[in-house]
N, C-alpha and C positions, 0 to 999 in steps of 0.2 A: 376770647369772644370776639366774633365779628361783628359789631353794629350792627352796618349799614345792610351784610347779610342777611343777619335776623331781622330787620328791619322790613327787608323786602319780602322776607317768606310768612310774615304777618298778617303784612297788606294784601299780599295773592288769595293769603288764608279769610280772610275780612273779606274779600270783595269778590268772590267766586264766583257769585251769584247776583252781580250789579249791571244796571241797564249799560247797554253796550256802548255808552259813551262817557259813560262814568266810570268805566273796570279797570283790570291790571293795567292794561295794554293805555287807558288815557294817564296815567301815574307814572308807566316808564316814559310816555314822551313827554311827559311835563321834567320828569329827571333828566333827562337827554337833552331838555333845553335849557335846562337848569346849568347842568353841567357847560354850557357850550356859552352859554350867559356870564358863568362864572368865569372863566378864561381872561376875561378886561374888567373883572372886578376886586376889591380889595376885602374881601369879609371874610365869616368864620366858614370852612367849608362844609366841616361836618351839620354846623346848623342849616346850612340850603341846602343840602342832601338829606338831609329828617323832613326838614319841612316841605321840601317837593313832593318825597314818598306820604307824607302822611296827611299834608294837603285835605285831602278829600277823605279820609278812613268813615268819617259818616255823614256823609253830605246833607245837608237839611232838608233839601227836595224830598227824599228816599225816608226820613225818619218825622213824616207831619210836622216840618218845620220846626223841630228843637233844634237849635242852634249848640246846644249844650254838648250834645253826645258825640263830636268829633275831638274838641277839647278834652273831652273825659277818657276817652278811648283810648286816642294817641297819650295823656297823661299815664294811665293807667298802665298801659306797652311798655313806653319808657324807662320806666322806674323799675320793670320787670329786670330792665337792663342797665341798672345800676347806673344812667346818665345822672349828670350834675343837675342840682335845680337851676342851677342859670342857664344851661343849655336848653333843660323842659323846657326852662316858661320863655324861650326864646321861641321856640318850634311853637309852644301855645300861641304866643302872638302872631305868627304869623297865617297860622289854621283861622284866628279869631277874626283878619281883617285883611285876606287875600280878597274877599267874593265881591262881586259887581253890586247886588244885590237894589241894581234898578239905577246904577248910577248918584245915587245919592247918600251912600255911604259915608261915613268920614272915616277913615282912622284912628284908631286909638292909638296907635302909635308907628312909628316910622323908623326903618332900619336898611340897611345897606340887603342883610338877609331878606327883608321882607321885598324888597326891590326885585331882585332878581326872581325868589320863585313867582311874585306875582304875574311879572312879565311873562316866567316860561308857563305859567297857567293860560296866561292870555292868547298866548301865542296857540295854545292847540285851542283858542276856541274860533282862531279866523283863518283863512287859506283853505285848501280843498278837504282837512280833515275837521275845519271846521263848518262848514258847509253839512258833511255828514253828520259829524256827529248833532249839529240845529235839527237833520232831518230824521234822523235817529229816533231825538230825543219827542220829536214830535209826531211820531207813531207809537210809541210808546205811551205816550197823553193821550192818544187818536187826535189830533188838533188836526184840521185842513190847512194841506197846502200853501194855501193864497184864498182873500178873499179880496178885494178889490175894495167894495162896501166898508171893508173893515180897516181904518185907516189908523199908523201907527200911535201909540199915546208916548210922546215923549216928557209927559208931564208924572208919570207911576212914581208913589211913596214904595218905600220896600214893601209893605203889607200888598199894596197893589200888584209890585215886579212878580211875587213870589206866586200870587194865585192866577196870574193871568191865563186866562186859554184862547188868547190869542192867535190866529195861524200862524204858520211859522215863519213863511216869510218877514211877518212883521220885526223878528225876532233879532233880523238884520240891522232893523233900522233903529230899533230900539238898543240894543245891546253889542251888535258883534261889528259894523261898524264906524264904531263909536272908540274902540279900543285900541287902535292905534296913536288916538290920542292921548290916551293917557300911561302908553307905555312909559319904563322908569330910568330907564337902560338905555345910552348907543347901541349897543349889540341887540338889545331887544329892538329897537324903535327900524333900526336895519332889516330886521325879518319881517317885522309887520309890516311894514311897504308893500314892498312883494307883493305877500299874502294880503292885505287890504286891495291891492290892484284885483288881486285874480277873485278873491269874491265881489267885486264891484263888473269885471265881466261877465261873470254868473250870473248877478242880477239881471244885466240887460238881454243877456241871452233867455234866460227864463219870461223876462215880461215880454219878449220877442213875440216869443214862442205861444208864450200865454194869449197874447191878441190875435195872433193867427199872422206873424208877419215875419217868418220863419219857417 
């Protein structure tokens, strides 16, 4: 039996039909940064290769804010495939307390696993595929663009992050922004540089643009 195979032919199976910056294709590069993360770290492999893929299986935006059903999901897969429960409820933790969810999150718990998929989660939500998929996710909502009027709240409890229709740009300054500094990782904190620089020329380019001075 191959795991990480069935693992993957799961999540494609699961997620067929998910907003385009939530699908397959956001799960293998969070694994591929996963992967490339792991290389200068010291943990279990197979648990940051579970928990990258399975990450997101039911994101709570997509299912009215139940928190519950990615946990149950991914448990329920699992077990189909005879993993250990120490491995389960390793992957459980790390599903239960990867998400931003307005910045004011705590953890419930801390692990070398949890470190790395966090980071490669974070990593695909800043640099030019995070840009997209903000802009994506924000046609999807129908939220506007930019409003000028509508000035960032960096004060949102999670009840707040979660229902906000804020335009998207705002989305920047609230969230995507913000997450290079809390990367967990050298190797992650290394990427998000980069990508923190090139979404920060984007902005300037866009409110150029947006004032007419461009």
């Amino acid at each position: 039996m191959d795991l990480i195979k069935n693992t993957i032919e799961f999540v494609k199976d699961q997620l067929k039909n998910a907003e385009g910056g939530h699908d397959w294709f956001h799960i293998e590069r969070v694994y591929k940064n996963a992967l490339l993360i792991l290389k200068n770290e010291e943990c279990d492999e197979t648990v940051v290769k579970l928990g990258a893929l399975l990450h997101d299986i039911a994101d709570s935006k997509f299912h009215d804010g139940d928190e519950t059903i990615g946990p149950k999901t991914a448990r329920k897969f699992l077990e189909t495939q005879n993993v250990s429960q120490e491995t389960i409820t390793k992957v459980i933790e790390i599903i239960e307390n990867i998400s931003f969810k307005g910045g004011n999150f705590k953890k419930t718990t801390t692990s070398k696993e949890l470190d790395v998929v966090q980071d490669a989660d974070r990593l695909d939500a800043i640099g030019a595929i995070g840009i997209a998929r903000a802009f994506n996710y924000g046609g999807f909502k129908n939220r506007s663009l930019y409003n000028p009027e509508i000035l960032p709240n960096f004060k949102m409890n999670k009840e707040e992050y979660k229902n906000s229709e804020a335009p998207t740009l705002n989305h920047f300054y609230e969230k995507l922004l913000l997450l290079k500094g809390k990367m967990n990782t050298e190797t992650g904190l290394k990427i998000a540089n980069e990508r923190h620089e090139f979404m920060e020329q984007f902005l300037n380019q866009f409110i150029e643009e947006w004032n007419g001075k461009k």
